[in-house]
C-alpha positions as CSV (number, residue, x, y, z in Angstrom):
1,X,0.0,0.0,0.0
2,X,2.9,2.4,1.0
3,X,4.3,2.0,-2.4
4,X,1.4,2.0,-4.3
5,X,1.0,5.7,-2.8
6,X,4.8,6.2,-3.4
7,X,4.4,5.5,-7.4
8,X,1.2,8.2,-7.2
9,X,2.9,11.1,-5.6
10,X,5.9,10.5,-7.3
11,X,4.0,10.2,-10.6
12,X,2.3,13.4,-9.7
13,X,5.1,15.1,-8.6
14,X,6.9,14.5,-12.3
15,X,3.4,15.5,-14.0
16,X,3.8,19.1,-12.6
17,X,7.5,19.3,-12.9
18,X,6.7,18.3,-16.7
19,X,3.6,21.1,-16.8
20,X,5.8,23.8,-15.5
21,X,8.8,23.1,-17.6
22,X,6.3,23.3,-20.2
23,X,4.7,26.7,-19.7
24,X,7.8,28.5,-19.5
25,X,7.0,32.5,-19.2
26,X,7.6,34.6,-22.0
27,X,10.3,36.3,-20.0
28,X,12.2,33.7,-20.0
29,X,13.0,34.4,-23.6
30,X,16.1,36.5,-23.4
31,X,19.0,34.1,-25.0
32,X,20.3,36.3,-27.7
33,X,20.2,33.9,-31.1
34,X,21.1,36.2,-33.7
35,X,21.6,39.8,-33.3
36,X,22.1,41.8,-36.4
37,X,24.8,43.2,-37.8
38,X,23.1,45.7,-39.9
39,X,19.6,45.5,-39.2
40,X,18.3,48.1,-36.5
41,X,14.1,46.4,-37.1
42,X,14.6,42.7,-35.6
43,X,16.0,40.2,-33.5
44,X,15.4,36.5,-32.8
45,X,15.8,35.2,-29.4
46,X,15.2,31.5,-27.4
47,X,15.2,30.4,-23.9
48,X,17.4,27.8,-22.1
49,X,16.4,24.2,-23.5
50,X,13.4,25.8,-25.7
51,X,13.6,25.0,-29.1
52,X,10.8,27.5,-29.9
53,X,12.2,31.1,-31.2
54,X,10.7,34.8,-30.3
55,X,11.1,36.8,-33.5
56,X,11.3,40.8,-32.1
57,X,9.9,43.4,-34.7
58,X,10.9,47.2,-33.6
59,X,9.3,49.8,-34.9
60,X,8.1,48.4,-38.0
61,X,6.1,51.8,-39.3
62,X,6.9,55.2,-39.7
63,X,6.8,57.5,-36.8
64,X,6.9,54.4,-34.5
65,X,8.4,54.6,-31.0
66,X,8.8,52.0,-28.5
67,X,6.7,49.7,-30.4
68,X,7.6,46.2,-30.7
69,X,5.6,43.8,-32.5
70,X,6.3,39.4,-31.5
71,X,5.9,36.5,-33.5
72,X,6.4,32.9,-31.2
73,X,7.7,30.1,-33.4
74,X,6.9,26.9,-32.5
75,X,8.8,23.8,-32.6
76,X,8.9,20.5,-31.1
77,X,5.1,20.9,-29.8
78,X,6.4,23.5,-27.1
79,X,3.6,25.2,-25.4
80,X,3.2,29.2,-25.9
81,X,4.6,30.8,-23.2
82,X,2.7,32.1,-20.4
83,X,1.7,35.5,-21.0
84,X,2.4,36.0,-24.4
85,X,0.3,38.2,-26.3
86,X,1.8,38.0,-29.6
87,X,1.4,36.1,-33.0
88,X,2.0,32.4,-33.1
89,X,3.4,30.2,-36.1
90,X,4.6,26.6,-36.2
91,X,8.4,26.3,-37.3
92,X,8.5,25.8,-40.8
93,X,5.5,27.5,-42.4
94,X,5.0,26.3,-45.9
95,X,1.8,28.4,-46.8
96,X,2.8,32.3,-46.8
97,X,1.1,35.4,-48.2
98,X,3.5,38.0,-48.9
99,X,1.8,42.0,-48.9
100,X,5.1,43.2,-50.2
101,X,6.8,41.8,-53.7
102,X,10.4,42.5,-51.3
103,X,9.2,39.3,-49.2
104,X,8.9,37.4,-51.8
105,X,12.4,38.4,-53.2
106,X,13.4,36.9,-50.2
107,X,12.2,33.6,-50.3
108,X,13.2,33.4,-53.6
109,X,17.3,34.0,-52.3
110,X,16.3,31.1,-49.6
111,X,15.0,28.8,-52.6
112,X,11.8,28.7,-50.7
113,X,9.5,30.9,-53.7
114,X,7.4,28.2,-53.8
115,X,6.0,28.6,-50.3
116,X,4.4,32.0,-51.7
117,X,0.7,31.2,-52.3
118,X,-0.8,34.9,-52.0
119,X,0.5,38.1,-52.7
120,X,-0.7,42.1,-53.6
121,X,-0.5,42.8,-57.1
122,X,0.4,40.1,-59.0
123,X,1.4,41.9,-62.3
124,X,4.0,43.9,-60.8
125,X,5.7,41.4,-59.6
126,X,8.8,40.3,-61.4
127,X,9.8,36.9,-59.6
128,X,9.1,34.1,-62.4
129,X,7.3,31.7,-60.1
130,X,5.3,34.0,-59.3
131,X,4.4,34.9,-62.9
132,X,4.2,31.7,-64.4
133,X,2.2,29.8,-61.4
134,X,-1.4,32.0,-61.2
135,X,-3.3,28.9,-60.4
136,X,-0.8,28.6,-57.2
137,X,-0.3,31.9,-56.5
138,X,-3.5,34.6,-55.5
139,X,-3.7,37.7,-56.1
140,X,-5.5,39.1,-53.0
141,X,-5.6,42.7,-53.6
142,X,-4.5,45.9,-52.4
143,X,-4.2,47.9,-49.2
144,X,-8.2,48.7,-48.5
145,X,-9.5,46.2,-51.2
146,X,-8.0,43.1,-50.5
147,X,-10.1,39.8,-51.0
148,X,-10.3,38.3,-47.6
149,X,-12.2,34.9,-49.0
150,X,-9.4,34.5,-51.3
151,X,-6.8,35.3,-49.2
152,X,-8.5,32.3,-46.4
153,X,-8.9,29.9,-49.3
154,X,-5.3,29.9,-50.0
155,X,-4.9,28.2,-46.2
156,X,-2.3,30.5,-45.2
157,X,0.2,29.6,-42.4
158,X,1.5,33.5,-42.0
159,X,0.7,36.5,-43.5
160,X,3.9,39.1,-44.0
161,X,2.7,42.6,-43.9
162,X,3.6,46.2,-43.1
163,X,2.9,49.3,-41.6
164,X,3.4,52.6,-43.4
165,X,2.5,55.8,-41.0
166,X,1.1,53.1,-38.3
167,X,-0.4,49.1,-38.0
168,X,-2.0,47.8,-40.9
169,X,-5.7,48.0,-41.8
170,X,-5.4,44.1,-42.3
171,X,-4.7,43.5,-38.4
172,X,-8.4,43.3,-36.8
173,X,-9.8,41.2,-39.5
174,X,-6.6,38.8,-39.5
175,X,-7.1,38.3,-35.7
176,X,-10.7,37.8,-36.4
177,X,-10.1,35.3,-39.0
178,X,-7.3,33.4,-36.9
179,X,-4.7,33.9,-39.5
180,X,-1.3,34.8,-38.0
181,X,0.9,37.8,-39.2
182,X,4.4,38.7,-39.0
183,X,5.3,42.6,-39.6
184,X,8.5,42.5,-41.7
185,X,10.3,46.4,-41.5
186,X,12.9,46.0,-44.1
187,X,12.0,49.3,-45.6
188,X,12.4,51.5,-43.3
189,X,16.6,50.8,-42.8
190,X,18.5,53.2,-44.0
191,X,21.7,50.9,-44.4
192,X,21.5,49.1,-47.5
193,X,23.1,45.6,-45.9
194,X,20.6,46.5,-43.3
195,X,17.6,45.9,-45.6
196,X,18.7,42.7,-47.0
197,X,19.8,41.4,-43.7
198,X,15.9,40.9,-43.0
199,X,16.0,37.4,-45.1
200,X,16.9,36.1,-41.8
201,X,14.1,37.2,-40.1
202,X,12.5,35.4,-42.6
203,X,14.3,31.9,-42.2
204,X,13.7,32.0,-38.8
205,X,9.9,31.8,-39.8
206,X,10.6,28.8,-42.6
207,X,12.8,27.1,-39.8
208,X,16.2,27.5,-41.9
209,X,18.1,30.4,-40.3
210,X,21.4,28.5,-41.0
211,X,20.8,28.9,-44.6
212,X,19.5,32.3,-44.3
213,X,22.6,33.3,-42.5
214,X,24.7,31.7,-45.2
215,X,22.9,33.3,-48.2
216,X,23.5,37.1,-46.5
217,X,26.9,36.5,-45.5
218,X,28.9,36.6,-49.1
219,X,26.8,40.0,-49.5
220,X,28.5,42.1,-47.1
221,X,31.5,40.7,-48.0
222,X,31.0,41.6,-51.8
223,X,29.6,45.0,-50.8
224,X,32.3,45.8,-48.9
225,X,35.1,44.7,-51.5
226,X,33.3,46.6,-54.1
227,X,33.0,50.0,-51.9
228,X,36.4,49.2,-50.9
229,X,37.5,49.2,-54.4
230,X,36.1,52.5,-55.9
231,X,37.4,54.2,-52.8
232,X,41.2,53.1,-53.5
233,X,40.8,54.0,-57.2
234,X,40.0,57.3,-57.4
235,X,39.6,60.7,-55.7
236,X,37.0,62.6,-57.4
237,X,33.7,62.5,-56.2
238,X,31.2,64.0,-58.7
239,X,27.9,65.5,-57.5
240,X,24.6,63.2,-57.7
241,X,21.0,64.5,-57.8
242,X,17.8,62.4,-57.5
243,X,14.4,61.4,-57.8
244,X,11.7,64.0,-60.2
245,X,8.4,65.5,-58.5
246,X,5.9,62.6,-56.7
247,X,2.4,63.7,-56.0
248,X,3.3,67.0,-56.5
249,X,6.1,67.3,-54.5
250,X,9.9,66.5,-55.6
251,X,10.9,64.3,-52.0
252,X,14.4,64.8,-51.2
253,X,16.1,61.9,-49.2
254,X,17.8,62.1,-45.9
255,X,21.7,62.2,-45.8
256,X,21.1,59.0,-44.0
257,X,19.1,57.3,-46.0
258,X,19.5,54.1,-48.2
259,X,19.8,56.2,-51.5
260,X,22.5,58.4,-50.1
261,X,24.5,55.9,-48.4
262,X,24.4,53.6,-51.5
263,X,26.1,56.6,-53.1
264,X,28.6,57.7,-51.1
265,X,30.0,54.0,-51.0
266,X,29.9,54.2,-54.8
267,X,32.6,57.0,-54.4
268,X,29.7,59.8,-54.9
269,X,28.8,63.1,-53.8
270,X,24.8,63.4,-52.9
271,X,23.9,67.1,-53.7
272,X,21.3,67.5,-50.8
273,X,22.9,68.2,-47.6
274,X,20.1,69.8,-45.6
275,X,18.2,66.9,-44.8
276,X,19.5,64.9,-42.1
277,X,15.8,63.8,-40.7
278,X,14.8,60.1,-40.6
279,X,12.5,60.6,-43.9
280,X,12.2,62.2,-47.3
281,X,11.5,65.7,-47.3
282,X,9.6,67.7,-50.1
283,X,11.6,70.8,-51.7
284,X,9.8,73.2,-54.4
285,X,10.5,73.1,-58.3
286,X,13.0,75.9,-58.2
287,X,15.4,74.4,-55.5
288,X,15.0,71.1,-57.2
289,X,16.5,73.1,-60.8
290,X,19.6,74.8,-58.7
291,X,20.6,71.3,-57.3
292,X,20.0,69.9,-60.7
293,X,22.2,72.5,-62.8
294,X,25.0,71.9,-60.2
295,X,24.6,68.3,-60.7
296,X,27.0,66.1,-62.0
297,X,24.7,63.2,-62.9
298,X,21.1,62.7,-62.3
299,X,19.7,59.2,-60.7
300,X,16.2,57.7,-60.3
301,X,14.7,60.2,-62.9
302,X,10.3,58.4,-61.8
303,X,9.0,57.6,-65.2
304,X,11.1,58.4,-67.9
305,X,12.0,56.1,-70.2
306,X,14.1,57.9,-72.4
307,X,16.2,62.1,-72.3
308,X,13.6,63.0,-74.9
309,X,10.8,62.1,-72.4
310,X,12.4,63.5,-69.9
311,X,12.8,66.7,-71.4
312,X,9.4,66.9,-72.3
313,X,7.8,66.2,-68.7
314,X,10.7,69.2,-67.6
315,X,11.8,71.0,-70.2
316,X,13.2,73.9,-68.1
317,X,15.8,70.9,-66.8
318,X,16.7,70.0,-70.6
319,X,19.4,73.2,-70.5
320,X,21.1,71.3,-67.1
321,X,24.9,70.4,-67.2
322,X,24.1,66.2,-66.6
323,X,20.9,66.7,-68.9
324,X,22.8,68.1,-72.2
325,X,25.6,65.2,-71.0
326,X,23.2,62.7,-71.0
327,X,24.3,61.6,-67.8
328,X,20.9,60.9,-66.5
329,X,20.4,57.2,-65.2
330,X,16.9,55.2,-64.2
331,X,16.6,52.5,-62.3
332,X,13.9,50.9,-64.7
333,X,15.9,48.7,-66.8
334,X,14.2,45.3,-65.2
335,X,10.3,47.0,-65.5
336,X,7.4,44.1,-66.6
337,X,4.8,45.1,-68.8
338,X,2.5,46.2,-65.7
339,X,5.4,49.0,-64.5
340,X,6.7,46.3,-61.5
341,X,10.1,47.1,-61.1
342,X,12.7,44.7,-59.9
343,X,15.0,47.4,-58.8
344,X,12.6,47.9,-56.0
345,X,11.9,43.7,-55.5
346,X,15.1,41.2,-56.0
347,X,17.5,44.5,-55.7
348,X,16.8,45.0,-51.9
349,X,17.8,41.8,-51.4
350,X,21.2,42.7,-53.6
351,X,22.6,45.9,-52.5
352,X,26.1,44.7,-53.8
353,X,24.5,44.6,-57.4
354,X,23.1,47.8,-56.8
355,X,26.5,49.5,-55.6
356,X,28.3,47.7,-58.5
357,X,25.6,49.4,-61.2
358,X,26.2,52.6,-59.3
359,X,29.8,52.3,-59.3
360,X,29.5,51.7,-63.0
361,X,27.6,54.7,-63.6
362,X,29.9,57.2,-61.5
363,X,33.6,55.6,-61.7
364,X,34.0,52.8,-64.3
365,X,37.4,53.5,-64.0
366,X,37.4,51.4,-60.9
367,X,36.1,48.2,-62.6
368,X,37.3,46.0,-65.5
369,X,36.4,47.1,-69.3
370,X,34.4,43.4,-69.2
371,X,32.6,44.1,-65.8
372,X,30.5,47.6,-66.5
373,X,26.9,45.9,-67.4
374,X,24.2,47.6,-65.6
375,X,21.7,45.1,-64.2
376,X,18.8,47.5,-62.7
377,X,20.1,50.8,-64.0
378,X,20.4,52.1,-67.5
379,X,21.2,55.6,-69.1
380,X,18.6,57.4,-70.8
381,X,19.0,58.0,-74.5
């Protein structure tokens, strides 16, 4: 009798050891897993003898502050921590709706594309799986229209979304629909390795961080060689202007931002030196003409397909210095037939291939005859 009752309390005793263990609290999750090197919008972090991951979104809109957005990742059939408010995803999701075409540039660098079975827009989308597998792939709108029965037919494991000047519109019906979401901020770094670095994030969520670590780590390495490289071979620095009017207004970037970064480590001078704000700031037509005439080249000229279009959309630019010179670039030479532009798709996710076009453009000097071929960029004519 006395060890029949031994066997129960010890039985019982190991049943709640096992519960407890098994509803570790959320604050337990403070092991550091991978910390980025360039990213500023993420980090993934475990607890001791939890297989599960905590992917950490910071400030993943505009004007955010103190805001921090978590996604639990399941593995091994661990219970969700106690407390946790969060989103919740089981390791490995195979079913994902991407909101942004930049995501699914992403899976495409992990050879995971075929995991994509929703996105927003499918004709401006350049990735070829994408385009050439419509009966796999929905198209479940945009922004205030989107198609909720189509996006639940498509049986998604995660939805990747964003947040422009705060949470997205999408949030309140997702939760009511039980469909889990993952904020991914990529666009609002300012450091170009920084952007692409956020196909972690992203293997974290497919359960292959080791091969998402692997595929970003050759492209600081190339980056770095090829900024490395311009800066050795020459001294001159000529004077860069950007971007033509948008909604009215012709948006100058920060001298912090992704643009003028990528241009001062392609051995260029960015024209604009009053911002130094977090975002783009508008300046009127006539400031936009003075930078412009003291310009030595002009990039990302909006639409223009060719100087002759250009000219005719501004024709008080056509007497510039880098208009009469032709050396006026666009970063439209990968645009579909719908106007999708790859520049702003697989070329976040290659800012080394961006800064070699660049360094093409402003110091082919620095590169071999046989290595000048622009990939996103091309001149006007």
């Amino acid at each position: 009798m006395k060890k029949t009752v031994y066997f129960i309390l010890l039985s019982a005793a190991t049943f709640l050891i096992s519960c407890a263990s098994n509803t570790t609290g959320i604050d337990a999750y403070t092991e550091t897993l991978y910390k980025p090197s360039y990213a500023s919008g993420f980090e993934i972090v475990g607890a001791e003898g939890r297989q599960s991951t905590l992917l950490k979104v910071f400030n993943p809109w505009q004007g955010a502050e103190n805001t921090e957005t978590t996604l639990f990742i399941v593995r091994n059939g661990e219970k969700i921590p106690a407390g946790f408010t969060g989103q919740v995803v089981k390791a490995g999701a195979r079913r994902i709706v991407c909101l942004s075409s930049t995501y699914v540039a992403m899976l495409d660098a992990l050879g995971q594309v075929d995991r994509v079975v929703g996105v927003s827009g499918r004709n401006y989308i350049s990735n070829k799986y994408v385009t050439t597998h419509p009966e796999a792939v929905a198209d479940i709108g945009f922004d205030g229209n989107i198609d909720y029965e189509l996006l639940l037919a498509q049986r998604p494991d995660l939805v990747l979304l964003f947040g422009v000047s705060g949470a997205s519109g999408m949030e309140s019906k997702l939760l009511e629909m039980g469909i889990p979401f993952c904020y991914i901020g990529e666009y609002l770094e300012e450091s170009p390795l920084g952007k692409a670095e956020w196909l972690v994030a992203i293997a974290e969520i497919t359960d292959s961080r080791e091969k998402g670590e692997a595929v970003f780590e050759p492209v600081p390495e190339r980056y770095d060689a090829l900024r490395a490289k311009v800066a050795a071979a020459t001294s001159k620095h000529p004077k860069v202007m950007i971007n033509t009017p948008y909604a009215g207004s012709w948006f100058m970037a920060s001298t912090e931002s992704y643009v003028a970064r990528l241009i001062a480590d392609a051995g260029g001078d960015y024209i604009y030196k009053k911002n130094t704000s977090n975002r783009s700031l508008p300046i009127d037509l006539e400031e936009a003409y003075m930078l412009t005439a003291q310009a030595d080249m002009w990039l990302n000229a909006g639409s223009a397909a060719s100087l002759g279009e250009l000219k005719s959309q501004f024709p008080k630019f056509a007497n510039t210095r880098c208009v009469r010179n032709g050396a006026v670039y666009n970063c439209n030479k990968r645009l579909n037939a719908a106007g999708g532009n790859d520049y702003w798709e697989s070329g976040v996710v290659r800012p080394d291939v961006v800064l070699h076009d660049l360094i093409a453009i402003m110091h082919p000097e620095a590169l071999d005859e046989n290595d000048r071929e622009l990939h996103y960029y091309q001149r006007l004519e």
